[in-house]
C-alpha positions, 0 to 999 in steps of 0.5 A: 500500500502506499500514499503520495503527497507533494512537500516542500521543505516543512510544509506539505500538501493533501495526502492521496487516498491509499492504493494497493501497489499491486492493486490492478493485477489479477491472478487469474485462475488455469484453465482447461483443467484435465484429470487422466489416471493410470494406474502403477504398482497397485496405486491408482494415479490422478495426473492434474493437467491445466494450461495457465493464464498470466502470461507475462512470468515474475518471481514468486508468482505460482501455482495453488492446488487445494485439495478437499477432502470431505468427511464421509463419516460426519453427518450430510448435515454437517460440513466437515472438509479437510484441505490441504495445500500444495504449491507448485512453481508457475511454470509447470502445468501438472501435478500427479497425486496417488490414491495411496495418499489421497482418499477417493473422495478428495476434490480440488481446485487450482488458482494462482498466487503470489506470496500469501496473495491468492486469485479465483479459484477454479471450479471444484473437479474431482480427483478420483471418484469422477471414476467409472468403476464398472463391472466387466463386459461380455463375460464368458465361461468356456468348460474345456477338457485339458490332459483328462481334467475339467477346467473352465476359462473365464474371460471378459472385457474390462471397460476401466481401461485409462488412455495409457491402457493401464486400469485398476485390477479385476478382482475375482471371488470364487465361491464353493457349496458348503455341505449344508448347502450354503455359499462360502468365499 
């Protein structure tokens, strides 16, 4: 902030109104925001992508990730969200999360900044659970005679695969009849 005023010697004359030195830029959020997941070593990945806005680059300006998490155990209607902060420089435009450190219902948003100074935030988009987690697809079971025993092939498209042609596993549960006629894992 800061104030202007006209002095000769002791004598001065009328002070400005206080203005913002910074006062006109605007710290205008990233735009085209994407998600692309893949998934390693048993970690489902979120990739953030963004394209960013301010042109003209300077010091200490950055990059704000807020990530929300919600409370899946505090009642709907109480609000309880836990957020936390990564900043990142404003030259890189992603950042890559892992379901291993994040749960699955964590949101975020993106915004620029400079120092403790923030701008809009963009909307809220989803991490992880924006995911379509369906069942497989076009299951066939397929009773094959192989070296004198009965074996089955079981085989089906799974419709989770990501860009990269990675997805999380198929889990499999193979139940047997109990003598009592009930169902057992």
């Amino acid at each position: 902030m800061f104030t202007l005023q006209t002095t000769a010697r002791e004598y001065k004359g009328a002070q400005t109104n206080l203005r913002k030195i910074f006062g006109g830029f605007l710290l205008s959020p990233p735009t085209d925001i994407s998600v692309r997941h893949s998934y390693r070593e048993g970690e489902l990945l979120a990739m953030v992508l963004w394209e960013n806005t301010i042109e003209k680059r300077f010091d200490g300006l950055q990059t704000v990730i807020n990530l929300i998490i919600k409370d899946e155990k505090v009642r709907r209607s109480e609000n309880s969200e836990i957020q936390k902060t990564v900043s990142i420089a404003y030259d890189n435009a992603e950042e890559k999360f892992s379901s291993a450190d994040l749960p699955w219902n964590t949101n975020f948003t993106l915004q620029s900044a400079v120092g403790d100074q923030r701008g809009p935030e963009s909307i809220s988009m989803k991490l992880f659970s924006d995911l379509d987690l369906s069942p497989p697809e076009d299951i066939s079971v397929t009773p094959e005679v192989v070296d004198e025993a009965l074996n089955t092939v079981v085989s089906w498209i799974n419709p989770n695969v990501f860009e990269d042609m990675t997805g999380p596993p198929v889990k499999m549960k193979l139940w047997d009849n109990t003598e009592d006629g009930k169902m057992k894992v």
